[in-house]
VEXDREN-308872 format. One line per 2 residues: number of its first residue (from 1); for each residue x, y, z of C-alpha. Coordinates in steps of 0.001 Angstrom, whole numbers. Layout:
N
NUM	X,Y,Z  ...
***
This chain:
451
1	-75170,-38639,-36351  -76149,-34991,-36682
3	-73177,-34689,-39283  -73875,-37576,-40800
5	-77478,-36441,-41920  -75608,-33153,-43088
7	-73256,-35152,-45334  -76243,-36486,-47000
9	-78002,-33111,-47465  -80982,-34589,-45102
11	-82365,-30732,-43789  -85862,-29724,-42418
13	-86913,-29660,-45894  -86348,-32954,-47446
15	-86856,-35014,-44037  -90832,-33965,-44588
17	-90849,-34865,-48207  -88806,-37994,-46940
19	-91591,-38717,-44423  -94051,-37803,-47015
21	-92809,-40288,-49295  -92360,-43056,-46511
23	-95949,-42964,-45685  -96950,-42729,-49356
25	-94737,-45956,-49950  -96356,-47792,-47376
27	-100029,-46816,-48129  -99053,-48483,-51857
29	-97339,-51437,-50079  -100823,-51792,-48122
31	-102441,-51372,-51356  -100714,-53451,-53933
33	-100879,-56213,-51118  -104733,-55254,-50708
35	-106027,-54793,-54789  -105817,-58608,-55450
37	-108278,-58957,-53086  -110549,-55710,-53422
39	-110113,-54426,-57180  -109903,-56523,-60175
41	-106903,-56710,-62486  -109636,-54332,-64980
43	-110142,-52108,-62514  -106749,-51696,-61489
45	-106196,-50477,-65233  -109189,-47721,-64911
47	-107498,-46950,-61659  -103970,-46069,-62845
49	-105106,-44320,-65877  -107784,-42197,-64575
51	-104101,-40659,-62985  -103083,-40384,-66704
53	-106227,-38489,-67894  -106497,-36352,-65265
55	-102826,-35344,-65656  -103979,-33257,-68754
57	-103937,-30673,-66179  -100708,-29579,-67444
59	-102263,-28011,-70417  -103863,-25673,-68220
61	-101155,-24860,-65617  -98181,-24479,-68141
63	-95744,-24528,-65803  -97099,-21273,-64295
65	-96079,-22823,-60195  -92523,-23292,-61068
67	-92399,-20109,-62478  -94018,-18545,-59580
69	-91591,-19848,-57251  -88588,-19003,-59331
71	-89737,-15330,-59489  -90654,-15038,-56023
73	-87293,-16585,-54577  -85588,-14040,-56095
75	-87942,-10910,-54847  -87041,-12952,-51148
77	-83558,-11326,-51745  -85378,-7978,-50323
79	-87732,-9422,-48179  -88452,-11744,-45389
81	-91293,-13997,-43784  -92125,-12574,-40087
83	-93364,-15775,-38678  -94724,-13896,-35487
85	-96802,-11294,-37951  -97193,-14536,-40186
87	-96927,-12179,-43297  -94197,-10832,-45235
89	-91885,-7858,-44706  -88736,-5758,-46235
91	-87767,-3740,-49110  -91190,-1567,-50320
93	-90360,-2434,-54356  -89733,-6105,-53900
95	-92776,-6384,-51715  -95009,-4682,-54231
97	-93653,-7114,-56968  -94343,-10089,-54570
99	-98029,-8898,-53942  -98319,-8375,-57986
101	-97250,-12168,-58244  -99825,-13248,-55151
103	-102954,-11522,-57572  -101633,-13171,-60964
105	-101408,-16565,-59613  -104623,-16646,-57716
107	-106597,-15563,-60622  -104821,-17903,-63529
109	-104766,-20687,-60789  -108693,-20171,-60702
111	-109200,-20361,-64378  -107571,-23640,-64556
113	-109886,-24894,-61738  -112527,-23980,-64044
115	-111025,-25521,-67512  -110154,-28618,-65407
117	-114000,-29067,-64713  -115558,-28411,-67978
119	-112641,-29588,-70625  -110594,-32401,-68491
121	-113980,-33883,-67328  -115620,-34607,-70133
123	-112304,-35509,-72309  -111903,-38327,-69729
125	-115950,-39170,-69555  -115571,-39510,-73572
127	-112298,-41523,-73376  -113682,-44159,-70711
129	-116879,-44565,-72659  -115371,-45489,-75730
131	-114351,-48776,-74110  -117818,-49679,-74684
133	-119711,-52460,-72227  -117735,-52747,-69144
135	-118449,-54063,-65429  -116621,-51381,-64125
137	-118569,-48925,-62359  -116058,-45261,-62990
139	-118579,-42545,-63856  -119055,-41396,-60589
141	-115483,-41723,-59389  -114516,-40112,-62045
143	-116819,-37056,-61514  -115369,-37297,-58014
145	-111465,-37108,-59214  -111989,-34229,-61608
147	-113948,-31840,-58905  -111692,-32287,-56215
149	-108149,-31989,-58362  -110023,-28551,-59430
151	-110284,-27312,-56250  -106927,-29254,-55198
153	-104479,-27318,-58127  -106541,-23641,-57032
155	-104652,-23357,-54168  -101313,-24330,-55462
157	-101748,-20578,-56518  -100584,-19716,-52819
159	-98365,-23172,-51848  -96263,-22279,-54895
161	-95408,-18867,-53176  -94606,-20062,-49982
163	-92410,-22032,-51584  -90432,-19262,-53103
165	-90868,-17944,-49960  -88994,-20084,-48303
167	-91794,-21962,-46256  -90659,-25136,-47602
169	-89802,-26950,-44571  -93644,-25782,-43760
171	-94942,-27223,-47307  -93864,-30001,-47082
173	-94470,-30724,-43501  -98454,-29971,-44636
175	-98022,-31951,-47140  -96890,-35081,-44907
177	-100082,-34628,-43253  -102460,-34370,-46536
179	-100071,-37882,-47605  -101148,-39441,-44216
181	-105152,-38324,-44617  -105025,-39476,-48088
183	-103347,-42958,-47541  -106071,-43800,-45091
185	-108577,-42733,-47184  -106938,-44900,-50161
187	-107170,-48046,-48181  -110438,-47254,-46917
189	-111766,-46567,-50713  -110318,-49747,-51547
191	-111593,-52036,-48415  -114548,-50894,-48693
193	-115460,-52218,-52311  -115277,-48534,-53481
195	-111223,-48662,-54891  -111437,-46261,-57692
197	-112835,-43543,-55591  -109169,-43981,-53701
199	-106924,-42164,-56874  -109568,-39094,-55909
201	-107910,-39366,-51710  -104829,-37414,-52122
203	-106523,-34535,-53792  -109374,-34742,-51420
205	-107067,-34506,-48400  -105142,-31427,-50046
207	-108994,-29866,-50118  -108568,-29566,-46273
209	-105086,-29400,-45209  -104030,-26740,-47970
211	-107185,-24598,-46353  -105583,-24814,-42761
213	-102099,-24443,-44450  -103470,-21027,-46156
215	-105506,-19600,-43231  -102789,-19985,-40813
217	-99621,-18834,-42882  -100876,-16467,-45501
219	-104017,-15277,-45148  -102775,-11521,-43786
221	-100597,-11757,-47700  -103330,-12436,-49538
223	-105903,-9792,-47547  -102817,-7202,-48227
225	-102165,-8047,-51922  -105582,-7590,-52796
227	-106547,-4322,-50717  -103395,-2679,-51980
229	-104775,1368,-52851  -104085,2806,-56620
231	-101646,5406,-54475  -99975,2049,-53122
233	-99688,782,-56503  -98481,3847,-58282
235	-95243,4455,-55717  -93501,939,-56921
237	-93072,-1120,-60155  -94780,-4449,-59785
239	-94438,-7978,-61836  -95068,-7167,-65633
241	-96318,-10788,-66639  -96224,-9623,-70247
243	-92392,-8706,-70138  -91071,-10701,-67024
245	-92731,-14108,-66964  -94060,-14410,-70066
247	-90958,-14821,-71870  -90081,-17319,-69515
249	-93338,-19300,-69058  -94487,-20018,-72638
251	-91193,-22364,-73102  -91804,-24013,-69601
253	-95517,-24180,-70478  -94495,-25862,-73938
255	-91649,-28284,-71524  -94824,-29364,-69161
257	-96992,-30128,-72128  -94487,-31872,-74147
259	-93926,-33904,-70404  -97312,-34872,-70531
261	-96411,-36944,-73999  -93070,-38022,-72040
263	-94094,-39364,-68752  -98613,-39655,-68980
265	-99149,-40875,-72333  -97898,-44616,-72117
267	-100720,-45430,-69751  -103565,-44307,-71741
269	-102029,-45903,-75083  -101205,-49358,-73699
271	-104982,-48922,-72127  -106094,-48001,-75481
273	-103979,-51209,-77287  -103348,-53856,-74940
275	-106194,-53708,-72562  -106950,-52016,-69056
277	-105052,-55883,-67535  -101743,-54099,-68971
279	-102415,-50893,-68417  -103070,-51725,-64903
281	-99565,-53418,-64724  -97693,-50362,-66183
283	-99534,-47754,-64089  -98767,-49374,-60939
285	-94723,-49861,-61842  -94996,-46338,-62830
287	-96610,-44710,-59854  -93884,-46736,-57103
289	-91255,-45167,-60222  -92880,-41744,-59766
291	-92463,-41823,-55899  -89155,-42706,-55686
293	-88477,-40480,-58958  -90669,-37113,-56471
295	-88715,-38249,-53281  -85213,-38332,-55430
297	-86213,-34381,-56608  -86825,-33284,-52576
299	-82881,-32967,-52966  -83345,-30189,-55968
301	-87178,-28723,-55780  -86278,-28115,-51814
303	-83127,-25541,-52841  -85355,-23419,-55109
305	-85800,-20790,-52645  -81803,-20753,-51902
307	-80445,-21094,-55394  -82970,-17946,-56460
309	-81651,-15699,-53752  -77681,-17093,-54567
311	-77937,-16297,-58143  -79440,-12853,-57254
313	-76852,-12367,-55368  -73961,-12987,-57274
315	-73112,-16015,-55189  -72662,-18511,-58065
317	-69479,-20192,-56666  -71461,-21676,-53626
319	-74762,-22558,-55675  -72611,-24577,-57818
321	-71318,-26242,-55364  -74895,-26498,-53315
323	-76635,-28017,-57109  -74064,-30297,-57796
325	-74309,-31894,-54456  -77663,-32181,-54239
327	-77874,-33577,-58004  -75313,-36644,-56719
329	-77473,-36964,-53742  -80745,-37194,-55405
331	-79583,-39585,-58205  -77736,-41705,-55577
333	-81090,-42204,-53927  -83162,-42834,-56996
335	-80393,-45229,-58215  -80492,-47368,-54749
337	-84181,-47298,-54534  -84701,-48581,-57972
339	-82072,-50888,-57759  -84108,-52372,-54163
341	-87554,-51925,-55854  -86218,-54601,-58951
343	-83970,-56871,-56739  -87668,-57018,-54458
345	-89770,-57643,-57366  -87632,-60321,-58926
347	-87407,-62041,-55574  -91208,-61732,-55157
349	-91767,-62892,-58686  -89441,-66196,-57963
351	-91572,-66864,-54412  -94950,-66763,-56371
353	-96396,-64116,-54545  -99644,-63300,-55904
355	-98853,-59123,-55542  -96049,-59569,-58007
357	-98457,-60389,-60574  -100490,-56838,-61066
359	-96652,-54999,-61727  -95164,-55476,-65021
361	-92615,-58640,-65406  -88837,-58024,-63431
363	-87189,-57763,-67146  -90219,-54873,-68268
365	-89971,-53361,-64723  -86224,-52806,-65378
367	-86611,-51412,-68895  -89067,-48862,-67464
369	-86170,-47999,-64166  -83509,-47494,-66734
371	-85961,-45149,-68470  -86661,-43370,-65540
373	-83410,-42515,-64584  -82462,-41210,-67245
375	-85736,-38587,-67043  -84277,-37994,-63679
377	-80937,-36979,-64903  -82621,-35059,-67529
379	-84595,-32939,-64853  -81846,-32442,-62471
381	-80182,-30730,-65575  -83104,-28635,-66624
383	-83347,-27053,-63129  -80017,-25637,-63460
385	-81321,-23620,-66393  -84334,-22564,-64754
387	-82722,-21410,-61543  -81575,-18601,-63178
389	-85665,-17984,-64234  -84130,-19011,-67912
391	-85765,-22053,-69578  -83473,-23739,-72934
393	-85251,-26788,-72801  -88470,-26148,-74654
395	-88014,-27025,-78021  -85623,-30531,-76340
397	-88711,-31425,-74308  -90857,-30763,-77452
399	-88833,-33134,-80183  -88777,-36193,-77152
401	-92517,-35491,-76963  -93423,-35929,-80607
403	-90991,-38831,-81300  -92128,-40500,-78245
405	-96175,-40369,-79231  -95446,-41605,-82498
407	-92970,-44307,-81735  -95312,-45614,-78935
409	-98332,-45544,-80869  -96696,-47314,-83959
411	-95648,-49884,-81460  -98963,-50042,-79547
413	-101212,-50224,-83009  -98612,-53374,-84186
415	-99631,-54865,-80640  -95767,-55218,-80099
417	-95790,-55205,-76347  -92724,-56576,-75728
419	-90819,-53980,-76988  -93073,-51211,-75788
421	-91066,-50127,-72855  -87662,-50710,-74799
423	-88475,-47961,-77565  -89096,-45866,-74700
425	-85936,-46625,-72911  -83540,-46289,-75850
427	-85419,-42793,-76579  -84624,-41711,-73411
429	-80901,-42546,-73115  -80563,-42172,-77057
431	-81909,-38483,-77401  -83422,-36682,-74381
433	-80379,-37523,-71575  -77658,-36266,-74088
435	-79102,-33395,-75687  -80056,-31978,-72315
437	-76013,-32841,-70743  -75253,-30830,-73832
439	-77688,-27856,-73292  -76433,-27606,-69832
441	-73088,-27528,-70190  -73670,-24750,-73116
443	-75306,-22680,-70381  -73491,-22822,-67587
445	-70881,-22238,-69874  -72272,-19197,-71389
447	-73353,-18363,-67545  -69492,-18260,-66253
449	-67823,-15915,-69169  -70875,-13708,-68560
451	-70014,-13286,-65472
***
């Protein structure tokens, strides 16, 4: 059995975001079986794109958690986590560096706590109002949402780190527990007649279990990164964000933005077009797409750590091998569960349950798999580049983004529904999956005669 689990790349790590992902699958099973009866099809439309709003997030973050962990795997090549010390230990320069990185992301990660409140809140308080009379009572969830994902995306200043820290078994085994919390807090929300307060649970349960997370695991890094003397300072080189991660983060920051356009914005427009019945429909076959789409990437954002400290290394023969496993692995998994998810919802469709209803139709629901997979594919390639704390895939990311606004919304305006999800589809499989083969394959490329 044991070897079994191995041949299917099932370590510490992904068994927690596995877990994670079970109980999130069953809190939306309870759900989707529950909103018929709690939360009107309207309502279900407010609920799945407050998620979309919200999401504007990115503009703020910029990709500044991926490149964290990126830089700090490969600083891990000199260092070490001392889990009876509960603090980190090892070479004096690459410890220095680390600390540098610990007082750069704490302080950007509070700044976008702050923009979140004052720019993301209102944006979505303007956007909801324009809908004019409505029954729907979302102002104060809505307050609710935006205040705790503030305080939520603060500390993934620190949970990024331990990530490149190698802690992920540990993040994700917190993060199992915040997925529990927040799944009974969902169905409570939603029982309870107060169902749009639920999108707000899983940021309210990070609130608390990122705390205990923090205070148990890094608290002695973060007291040491910040009491650091000028002398202290002065012996060692640390993280230049100007000359290190800039260069790197401004084209991830433009790839998250331009995924906002890619994977947020077809919510809001169909909301915005065809009414919050629809939108309610596509943000719910979205969000059981997005789950199986996160629990697919355990496979890849789990070997982060472990690929940074290969490449340092020089080790590229085994983190070849060690990505393209886990890339046929993860899109083996996505591939089954989507295929399950469809065969389920056609089946349900065909018995008349009443749950079948609030997703979009089996022949829709299939458009929007094939799309997904094919942003799957597209990420698993991306990662490669990005390993190596490189990022190629800006200005790809960018192009998909534009010609994916403007195709939806010239399909949305026309009130051409029924081939909403199919523009988005052939997009996908048309442009973004083979440019970003072909972008890959020019690096790696490039990668092996360097070397």
């Amino acid at each position: 059995m044991k070897i079994f689990f191995q041949r299917l790349g099932l370590d510490a790590a992904i068994s927690y975001v596995l877990a994670g992902k079970l109980i999130s699958v069953l809190s939306y099973a309870s759900i989707i079986l529950l909103m018929p009866h709690f939360l009107s099809s309207e309502a279900q439309g407010y609920y799945f794109t407050f998620n979309s709003i919200v999401a504007l997030q990115i503009f703020f973050e910029l990709g500044v958690a991926t490149v964290i962990t990126q830089f700090v795997s490969h600083e891990m090549s000199g260092l070490r986590y001392d889990f009876e010390e509960k603090k980190i230990v090892g070479n004096a320069n690459n410890k220095q560096r680390y600390f540098s990185i610990i007082r750069f992301s704490v302080k950007w990660y509070g700044v976008i706590a702050g923009l979140i409140i004052i720019v993301v809140g209102p944006i979505g308080y303007k956007f909801f109002s324009s809908e004019g009379a409505s029954d729907i009572n979302w102002l104060v969830p809505w307050i609710v949402l935006t205040i705790t994902t503030a305080i939520n995306v603060f500390f993934v200043s620190i949970i990024s780190i331990a990530e490149g820290c190698g802690l992920v078994a540990k993040v994700n085994k917190v993060r199992v527990v915040q997925t529990s919390i927040s799944a009974c807090l969902a169905i409570i929300f939603l029982v309870s007649g107060n169902g749009l307060f639920g999108v707000a649970s899983i940021a309210i349960a990070g609130c608390f279990t990122y705390v205990y997370f923090i205070n148990k695991y890094f608290r002695k890094n973060i007291k040491e990164a910040w009491v650091l003397t000028d002398e202290d300072s002065s012996l060692h080189t640390p993280i230049s964000w100007k000359k290190e991660i800039f260069p790197m983060q401004w084209r991830i920051a433009l790839s998250w933005m331009s995924g906002y356009f890619i994977f947020f914005i077809m919510t809001p427009i169909s909301f915005k077009y065809f009414g919050p019945i629809y939108a309610g429909r596509l943000g719910m076959s979205m969000a059981v797409c997005n789950i199986i789409m996160a629990t697919g990437l355990a496979w890849i954002s789990t070997k982060y750590s472990r690929w940074g400290t290969l490449i340092s290394s020089q080790n590229r023969k085994e983190f070849d091998i060690s990505y393209r496993t886990s890339v046929i692995q993860s899109t083996g998994f996505v591939l089954l569960c989507f295929i399950c998810v469809g065969a389920g919802l056609v089946l349900f469709d065909r018995l008349g349950f009443a749950f079948a209803n609030r997703f979009l139709s089996p022949y829709y629901f299939i458009t929007l798999t094939l799309a997904m997979l094919g942003n799957h594919l597209a990420a698993c390639l991306a990662t490669y580049i990005r390993a190596h704390k490189e990022e190629k895939m800006t200005f790809v990311t960018l192009i998909m983004a534009v010609i994916t606004t403007i195709a939806l919304f010239i399909v949305a305006m026309n009130q051409w529904y029924n081939i909403y999800l199919v523009t988005y589809c052939v997009l996908v499989w048309c442009y973004l999956v083979p440019i970003s083969f072909y972008m890959y394959r020019r690096f790696k490329g490039n990668v092996s005669v360097s070397v």
